[in-house]
N, C-alpha and C positions, 0 to 999 in steps of 0.2 A: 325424579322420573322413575315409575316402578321398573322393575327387573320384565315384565313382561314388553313393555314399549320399547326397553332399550333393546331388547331380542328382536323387536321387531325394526327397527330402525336398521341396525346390525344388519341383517337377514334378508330384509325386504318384505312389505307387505307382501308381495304380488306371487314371490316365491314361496310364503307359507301356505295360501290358498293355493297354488298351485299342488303342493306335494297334498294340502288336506283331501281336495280331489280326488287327487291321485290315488293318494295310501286308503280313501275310501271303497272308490271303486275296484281297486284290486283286493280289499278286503273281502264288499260283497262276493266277488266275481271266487273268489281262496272259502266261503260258506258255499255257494254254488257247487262249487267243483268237489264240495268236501258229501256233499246231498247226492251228488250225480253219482259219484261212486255206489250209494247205496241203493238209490231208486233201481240202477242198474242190475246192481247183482239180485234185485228182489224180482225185481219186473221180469228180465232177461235170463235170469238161472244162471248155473254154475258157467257154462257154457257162453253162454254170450255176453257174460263177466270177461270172463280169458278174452273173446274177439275184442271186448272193448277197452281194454288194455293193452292188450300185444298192440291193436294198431293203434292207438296213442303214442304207443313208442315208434311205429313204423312212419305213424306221419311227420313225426318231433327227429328224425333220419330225413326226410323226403323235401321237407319244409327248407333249410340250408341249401340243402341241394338244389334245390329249384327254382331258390332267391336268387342265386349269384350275387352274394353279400349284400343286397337291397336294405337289409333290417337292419342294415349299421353306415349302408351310405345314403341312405332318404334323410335321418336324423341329422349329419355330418353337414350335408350340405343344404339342404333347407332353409335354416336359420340364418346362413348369407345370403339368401338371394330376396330380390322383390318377387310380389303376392304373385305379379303374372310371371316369373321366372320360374314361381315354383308350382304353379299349376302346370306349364309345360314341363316340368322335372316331371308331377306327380303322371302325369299323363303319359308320362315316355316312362316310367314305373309300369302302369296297366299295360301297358303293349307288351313290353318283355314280359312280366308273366305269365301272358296269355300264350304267348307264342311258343313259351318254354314248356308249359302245360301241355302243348299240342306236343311237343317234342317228346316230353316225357311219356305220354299216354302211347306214339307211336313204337315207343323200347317197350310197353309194357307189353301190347300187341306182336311181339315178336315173339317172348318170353313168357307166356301168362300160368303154366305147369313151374316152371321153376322160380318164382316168383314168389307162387302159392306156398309151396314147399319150404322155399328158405323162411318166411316171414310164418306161415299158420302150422308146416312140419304139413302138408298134405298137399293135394293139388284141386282140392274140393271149395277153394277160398279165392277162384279166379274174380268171380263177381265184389266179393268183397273186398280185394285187391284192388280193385276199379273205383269201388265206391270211397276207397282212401284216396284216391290223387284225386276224384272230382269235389272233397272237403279241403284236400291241401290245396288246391286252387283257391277255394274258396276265402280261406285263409295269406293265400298269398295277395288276395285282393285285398283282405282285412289288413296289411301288414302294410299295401301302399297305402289306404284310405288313413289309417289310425297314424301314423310316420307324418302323413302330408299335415295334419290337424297339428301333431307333437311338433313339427318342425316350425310351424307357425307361434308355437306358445298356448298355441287355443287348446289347452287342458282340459277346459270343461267339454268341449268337443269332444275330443280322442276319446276322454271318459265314459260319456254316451258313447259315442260306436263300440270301444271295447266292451261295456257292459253287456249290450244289446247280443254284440258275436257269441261274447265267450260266456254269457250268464245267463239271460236270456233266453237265446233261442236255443240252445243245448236240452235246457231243462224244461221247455214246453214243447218240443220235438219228440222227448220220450211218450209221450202219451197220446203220439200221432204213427207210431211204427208198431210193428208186431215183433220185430228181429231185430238185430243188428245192422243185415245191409238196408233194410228200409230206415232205420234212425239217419244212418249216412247222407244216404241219401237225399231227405226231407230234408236235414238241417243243413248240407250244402245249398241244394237249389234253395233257401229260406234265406241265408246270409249271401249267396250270389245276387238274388235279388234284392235284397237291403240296400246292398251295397252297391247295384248297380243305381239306382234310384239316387241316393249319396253322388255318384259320380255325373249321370245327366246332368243334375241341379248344378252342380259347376259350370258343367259347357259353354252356356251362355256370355263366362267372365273369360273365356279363354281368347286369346287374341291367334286366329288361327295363322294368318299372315307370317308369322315369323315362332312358329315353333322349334326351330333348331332343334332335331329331333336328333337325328346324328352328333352333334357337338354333346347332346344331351347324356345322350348313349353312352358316350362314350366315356366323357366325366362318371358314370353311373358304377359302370363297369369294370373302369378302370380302378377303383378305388376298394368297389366292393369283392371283385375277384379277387385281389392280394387276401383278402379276410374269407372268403368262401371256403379254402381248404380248411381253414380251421373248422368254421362252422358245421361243413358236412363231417367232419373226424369228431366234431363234438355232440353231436347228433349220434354217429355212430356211437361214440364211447358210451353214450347213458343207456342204448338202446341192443348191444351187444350181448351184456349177458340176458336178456330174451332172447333174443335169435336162438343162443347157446342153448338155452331150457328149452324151447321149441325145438329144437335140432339132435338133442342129446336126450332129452329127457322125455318132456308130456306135455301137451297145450296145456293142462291145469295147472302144472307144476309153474309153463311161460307166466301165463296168468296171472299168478301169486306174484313170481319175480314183478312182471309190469305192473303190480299195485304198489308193490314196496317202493318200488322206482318214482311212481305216480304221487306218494307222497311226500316222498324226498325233493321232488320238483316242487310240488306244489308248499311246502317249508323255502326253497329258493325263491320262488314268486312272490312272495310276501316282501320280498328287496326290491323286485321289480319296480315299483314306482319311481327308488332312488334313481335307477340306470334310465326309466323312461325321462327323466326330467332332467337327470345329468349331463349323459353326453351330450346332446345341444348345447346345453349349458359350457358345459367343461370345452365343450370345440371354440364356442366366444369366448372363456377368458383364455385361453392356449394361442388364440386367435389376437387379442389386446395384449397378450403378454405379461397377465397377472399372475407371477406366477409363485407366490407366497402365497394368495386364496386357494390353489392348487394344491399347494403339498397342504397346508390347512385342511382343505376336505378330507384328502387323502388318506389322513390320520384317523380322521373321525369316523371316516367309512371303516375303514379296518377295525377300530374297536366294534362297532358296531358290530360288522361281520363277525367275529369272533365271541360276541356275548351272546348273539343268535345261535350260532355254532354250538355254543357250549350246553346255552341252554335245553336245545331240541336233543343233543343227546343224552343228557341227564333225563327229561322225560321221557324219550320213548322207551326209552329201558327200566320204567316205570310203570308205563303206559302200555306198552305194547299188546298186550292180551283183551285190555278195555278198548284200546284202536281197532282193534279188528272184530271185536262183536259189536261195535257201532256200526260197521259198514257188513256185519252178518258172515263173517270168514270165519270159516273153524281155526282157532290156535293149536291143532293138533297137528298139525301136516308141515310143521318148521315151519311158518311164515312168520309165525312173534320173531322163533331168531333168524329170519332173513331179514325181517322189518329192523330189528336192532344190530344185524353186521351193515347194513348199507346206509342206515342213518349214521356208522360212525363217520363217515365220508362228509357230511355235513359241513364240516370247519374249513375242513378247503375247497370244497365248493363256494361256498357263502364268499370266502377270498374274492376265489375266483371272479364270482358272479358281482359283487360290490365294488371290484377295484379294475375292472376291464374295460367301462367305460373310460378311466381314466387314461387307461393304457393307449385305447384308439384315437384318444383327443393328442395325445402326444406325439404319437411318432406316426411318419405318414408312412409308413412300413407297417406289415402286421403282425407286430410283435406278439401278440394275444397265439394267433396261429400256432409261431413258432413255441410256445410253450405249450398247446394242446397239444400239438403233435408230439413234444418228447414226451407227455404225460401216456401219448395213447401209444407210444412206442412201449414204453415202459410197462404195462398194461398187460399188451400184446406177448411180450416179451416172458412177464410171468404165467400166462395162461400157457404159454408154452411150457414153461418150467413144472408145472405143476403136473398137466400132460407126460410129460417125462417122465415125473419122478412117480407116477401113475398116484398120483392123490387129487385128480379131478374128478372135484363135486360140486354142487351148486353151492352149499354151503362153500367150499374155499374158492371156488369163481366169483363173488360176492367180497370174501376178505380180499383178494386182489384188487378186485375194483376197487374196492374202497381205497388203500392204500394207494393207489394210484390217483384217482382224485384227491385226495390228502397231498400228493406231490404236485400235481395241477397248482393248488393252492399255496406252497412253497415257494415255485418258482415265478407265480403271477406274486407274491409279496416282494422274491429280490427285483421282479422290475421295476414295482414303485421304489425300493431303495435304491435303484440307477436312476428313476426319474427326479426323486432327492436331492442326491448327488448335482445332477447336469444343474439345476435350475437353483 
């Protein structure tokens, strides 16, 4: 039998077309997002480059926050239940976002001057403040629809809806705006409506007699709130030193940081298949109690993580000056060496970002959390120091971050060495 049949045997038919899927769609979706960058800064000018970056990061903050861990308990639980168990899960998903949207939208309405101010440095970005939470909505509905499909296994499914959200209509929305808050806009109501249509089509299979809507809730909530602190502190943490440059510095200056940032995610994302297909995964064998296939993966994701790691920042410290005349940025203005101190951060991220799912399959506590948080105390702690020792710049708000993600990804590898250990 050749070496490729036993791999497949090994493996699983079902699970290689699944990641092929996967790691397709996320590829197209990582050329997408690599295009959008530049259509942007060509279409939009220097200016409405910065808005479309600073709020990428403000939405990638807002998003966490608005889920109340949803992005990591739809997956979790999903995969246990029957098809009409988890249509009323995914259904009792759509209500709380909806209604948390309403929630949020009223704090904005209280606040909308300083809102402006922390996130664009002015108070002239009320409207476009607005037109970020009616996309994070939108988004938050993409996160039940694409979770309900992941949770089922239906790969090829989720693949279509993520393509369509995040590839899509992003990049045929640019050439329906004049601005910034009109892209917003458009491409929100475009994917609300997508996605509302996605959801109708369900209704029909929904047994409404016994939605357990409450039991639902709660299950939901329960599970995803222990994990929300983190996520909002990890939102924060990537979206921070923007605020910072907007606040201390210049919107162009925010700008630049949120591109640099914008690429470093978008280097993370290219894993993302791994975690869309794992943790469901990883929650059934934690679940069966296989727990040699466990530490097995565990191993392999880490090399993994770490030879990505390695590699992206050996190129972009190569790259860096050719990176940013693809996407039309001048390399004069420090962005090459912002782009190459925040890509060192890379190897523990990738950690991070490769070995978490495994973390939340395992302990029914949020372990993940509690290592965000010391990363982002830690964080916190040297921008303070730096501040002190009066050596705050963007250049060394940038070395700290990174250093601090590098520890992110430290202390997410001794957990899998406890998960090791236990099992």
């Amino acid at each position: 039998m050749g070496i490729i049949n036993k791999f497949k045997l090994k493996i699983g038919k079902h699970i290689i077309i699944d990641y092929a899927v996967t790691f397709g769609v996320e590829f197209i979706i990582l050329v997408i997002s690599i295009l959008l960058f530049r259509i942007v800064n060509i279409r939009f000018e220097t200016l409405g480059f910065s808005e479309f970056t600073i709020s990428k990061r403000l939405i990638g903050f807002l998003m966490p926050l608005l889920m109340l861990g949803l992005g990591v308990s739809l997956p979790k639980f999903l995969p246990l239940e029957s098809k009409q168990k988890q249509l009323q899960i995914h259904y009792t998903a759509v209500i709380i976002v909806t209604m948390l949207l309403v929630l949020g939208s009223i704090l904005f309405l209280f606040f909308p001057d300083y809102c402006s101010s922390m996130v664009f440095g002015d108070a002239f970005h009320k409207k476009m403040i607005f037109a970020n939470l009616l996309f994070v909505y939108s988004l938050m509905l993409h996160a039940c629809v694409y979770n309900f499909f992941r949770g089922q296994f239906n790969f090829k499914m989720s693949g279509l809806v993520q393509l369509i959200n995040l590839g899509v209509l992003p990049l045929i929305c640019c050439y329906f705006a004049d601005n910034m808050l009109d892209y917003f806009i458009v491409l929100s109501v475009s994917t609300i409506i997508f996605l509302s249509i996605i959801n109708l089509l369900q209704i029909p299979l929904l047994n409404f007699k016994n939605l357990f809507f409450k039991e639902n809730f709660i299950k939901l909530t329960n599970y995803g709130l222990q994990r929300m602190p983190g996520e909002v502190v990890l939102g924060l943490f990537i979206a921070l030193p923007t605020f910072i440059a907007t606040n201390y510095f210049s919107i162009i200056e925010a700008g630049n940081i949120a591109f640099c940032i914008s690429l470093f995610n978008i280097i993370i994302a290219f894993m993302s298949p791994i975690n869309i297909i794992l943790l469901p995964k990883a929650s059934k064998i934690v679940f069966d109690k296989d727990f040699v296939q466990l530490k097995r993966i565990g191993g392999k994701l880490l090399a993994l993580a770490l030879s990505i790691g390695i590699f992206s920042i050996i190129a972009i410290n190569f790259l860096a000056e050719f990176v940013l005349n693809i996407f039309s940025i001048s390399a004069e203005n420090n962005t090459a060496l912002y782009l190459k101190i925040v890509f060192t951060g890379v190897i523990g991220y990738s950690v991070f970002s490769i070995i978490r799912s495994i973390i939340d399959a395992f302990y029914a506590k949020a372990k993940n959390t509690v290592n965000i948080s010391i990363s982002f105390i830690f964080f916190i702690v040297s921008l303070f120091t730096i501040k002190f020792l009066d050596i705050f710049t963007l250049t060394n708000t940038l070395i700290v971050f990174s250093i601090s993600i590098n520890f992110l990804g430290i202390i997410t590898y001794y957990s899998l060495l406890k998960i090791n250990k236990l099992v």
